[in-house]
N, C-alpha and C positions, 0 to 999 in steps of 0.2 A: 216298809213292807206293806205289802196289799192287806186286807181285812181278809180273813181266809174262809173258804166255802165249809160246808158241813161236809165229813169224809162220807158220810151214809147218803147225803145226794146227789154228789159225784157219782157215788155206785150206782144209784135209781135213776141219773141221765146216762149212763153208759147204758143201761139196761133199755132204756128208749132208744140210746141211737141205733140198739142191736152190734155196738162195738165197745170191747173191749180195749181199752189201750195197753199197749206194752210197754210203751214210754209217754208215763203219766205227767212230765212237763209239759208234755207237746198238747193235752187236755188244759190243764191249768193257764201256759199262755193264750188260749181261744179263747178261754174263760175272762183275761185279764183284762177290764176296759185300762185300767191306769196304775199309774204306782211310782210314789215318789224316786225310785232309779230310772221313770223314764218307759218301761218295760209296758208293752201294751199287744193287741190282737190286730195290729191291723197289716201286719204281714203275711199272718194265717189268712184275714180278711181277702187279701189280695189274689193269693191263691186257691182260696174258696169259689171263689167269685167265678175264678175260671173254669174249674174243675165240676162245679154246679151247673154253669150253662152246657158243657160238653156232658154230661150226665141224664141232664131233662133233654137235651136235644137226642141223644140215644134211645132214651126209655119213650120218648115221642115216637121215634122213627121205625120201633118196633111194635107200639102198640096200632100206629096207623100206617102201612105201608103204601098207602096210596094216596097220602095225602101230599099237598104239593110245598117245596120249601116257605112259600108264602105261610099256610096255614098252620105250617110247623112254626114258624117266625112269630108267627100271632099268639100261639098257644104258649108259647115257653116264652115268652114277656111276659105274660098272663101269670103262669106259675111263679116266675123267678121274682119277681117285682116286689118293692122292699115292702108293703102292704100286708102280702103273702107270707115270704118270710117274717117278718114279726109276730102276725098269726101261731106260725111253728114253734116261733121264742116264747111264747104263751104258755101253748101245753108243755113246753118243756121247762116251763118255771123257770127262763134265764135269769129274769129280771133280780131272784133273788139267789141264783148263782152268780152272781159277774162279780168278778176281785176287783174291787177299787181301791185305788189310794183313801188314806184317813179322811182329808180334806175334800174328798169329793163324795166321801160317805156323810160328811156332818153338812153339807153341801144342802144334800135332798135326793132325789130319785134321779137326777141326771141320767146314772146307769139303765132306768127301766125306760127311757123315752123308746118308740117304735125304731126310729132309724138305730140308734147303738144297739137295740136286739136282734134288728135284722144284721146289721154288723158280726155279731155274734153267731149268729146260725152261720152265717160264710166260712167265719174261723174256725168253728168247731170242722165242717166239711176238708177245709184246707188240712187242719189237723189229722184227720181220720186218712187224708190221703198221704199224710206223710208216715204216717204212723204202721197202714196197712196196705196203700200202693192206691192206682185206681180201682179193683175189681171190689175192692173194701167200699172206699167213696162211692160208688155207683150203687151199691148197695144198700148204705145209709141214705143216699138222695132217696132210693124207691123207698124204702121202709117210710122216712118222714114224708115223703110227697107220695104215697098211697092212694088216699082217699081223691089228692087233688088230680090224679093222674087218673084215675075211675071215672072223674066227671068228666074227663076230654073224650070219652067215648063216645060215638055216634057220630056225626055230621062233621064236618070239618067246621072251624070257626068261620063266624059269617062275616066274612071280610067286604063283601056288597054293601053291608050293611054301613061301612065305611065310607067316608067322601075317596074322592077318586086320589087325592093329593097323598094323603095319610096310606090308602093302601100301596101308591105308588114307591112311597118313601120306605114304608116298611119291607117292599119286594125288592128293592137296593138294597136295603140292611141286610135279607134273608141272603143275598147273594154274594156279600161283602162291597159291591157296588157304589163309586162315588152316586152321593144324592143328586137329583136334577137339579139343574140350574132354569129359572122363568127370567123373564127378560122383559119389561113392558117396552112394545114395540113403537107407541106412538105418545110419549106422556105429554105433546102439547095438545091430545086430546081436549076438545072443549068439553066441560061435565055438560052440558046440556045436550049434546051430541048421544051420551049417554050410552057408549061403544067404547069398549076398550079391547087393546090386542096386545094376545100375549105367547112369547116362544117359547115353549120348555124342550127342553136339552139334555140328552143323555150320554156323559160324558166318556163312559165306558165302552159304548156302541153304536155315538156319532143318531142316532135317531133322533126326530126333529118333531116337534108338531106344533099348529099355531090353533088358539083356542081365542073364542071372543066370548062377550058377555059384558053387562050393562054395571060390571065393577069389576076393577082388576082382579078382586078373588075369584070371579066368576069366571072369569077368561083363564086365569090358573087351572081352574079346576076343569074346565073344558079341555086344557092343552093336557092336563094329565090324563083325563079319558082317553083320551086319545092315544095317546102313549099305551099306555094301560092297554088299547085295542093292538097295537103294534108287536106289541111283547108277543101277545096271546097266540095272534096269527105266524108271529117266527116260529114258536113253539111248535105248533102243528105239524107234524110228519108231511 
């Protein structure tokens, strides 16, 4: 058997997530990192996981209606990212909720490392969605991502601020898009020549562009401006 939680702060993290459960298994397995049957969180995890990006990507989409998939893309990495959630696992004292097996209790703090708390915040989410549906889940996301969902106000994230590669890769992700493919065009390049040529390729809309620069990262990152410039101008009415 798991090492079991105190009943009075089950009650005082229900009281945080702003949800009540109606079926208190479904809290106690989120809860459970281990236990010698085997029995653990990471099928809650699973489902959390998913239910949390569709949640912040909602609560983005309403609080910035103008902001562009890109930006939305940026912001909700930012939020979801396991960093973040352990932060939340924090104030929510997971570290001294989480049911472990005996053995990994006389172990040491395994349970409190950041990644199994972030672990933890997914499951409990997963839970709270099976427990009360999504309109539950979406609810719990805003209540514990509050504060962090206040600070996306204002500008949209400054993605310029990015190399051209990085913002390019993340506007494939935003749009479920295969990533580009770079191709160095001439690798018997002499390095003293000190020119390299590079194709990047978008495999989803066939766009091409060839970028130079005095190191193949620099010719990447050329051919992704470039790109980056192609996208913009499709976009344009």
């Amino acid at each position: 058997m798991p090492v079991s939680a105190d009943p009075a702060a089950l009650q005082r993290l229900q009281q945080q997530l702003d949800h009540v459960f109606r079926t208190e298994t479904l809290l106690t397995q989120a809860l459970t990192h281990s236990a010698e049957q085997g029995t653990n969180n990471q099928r809650l995890e699973f489902l959390g996981d998913a239910v949390l990006g569709t949640a912040i990507s909602a609560l983005l989409m309403q609080a910035h209606p103008a902001w562009d998939e890109g930006a939305l893309s940026v912001a909700r990495t930012a939020l979801v990212r396991k960093e973040a959630l352990a932060d939340i696992a924090q104030v929510l004292c997971l570290g001294d909720l989480l049911l472990v097996s005996r053995a990994v209790a006389r172990s040491g703090a395994v349970h409190a490392q950041p990644a199994v708390l972030a672990d933890a915040v997914e499951a409990l989410i997963g839970a709270v969605f099976l427990d009360g549906g999504y309109p539950a889940a979406e609810r719990v996301v805003g209540h514990l991502f509050a504060g962090r969902l206040a600070a996306t106000d204002g500008a949209a994230p400054p993605l310029h601020d990015k190399d051209a590669k990085t913002r390019l890769q993340e506007l494939m992700q935003a749009r479920g898009w295969p990533l580009p493919a770079y191709q160095l065009q001439d690798p018997a390049t002499p390095v003293h020549a000190a020119t390299f040529v590079v194709e990047a390729h978008l495999p989803r809309n066939g766009l091409r562009a060839t970028g130079t620069g005095t190191s193949r990262k620099r010719a990447e990152q050329d051919a992704a401006r470039q790109l980056l410039q192609q996208l913009e101008q499709a976009s344009r009415p």
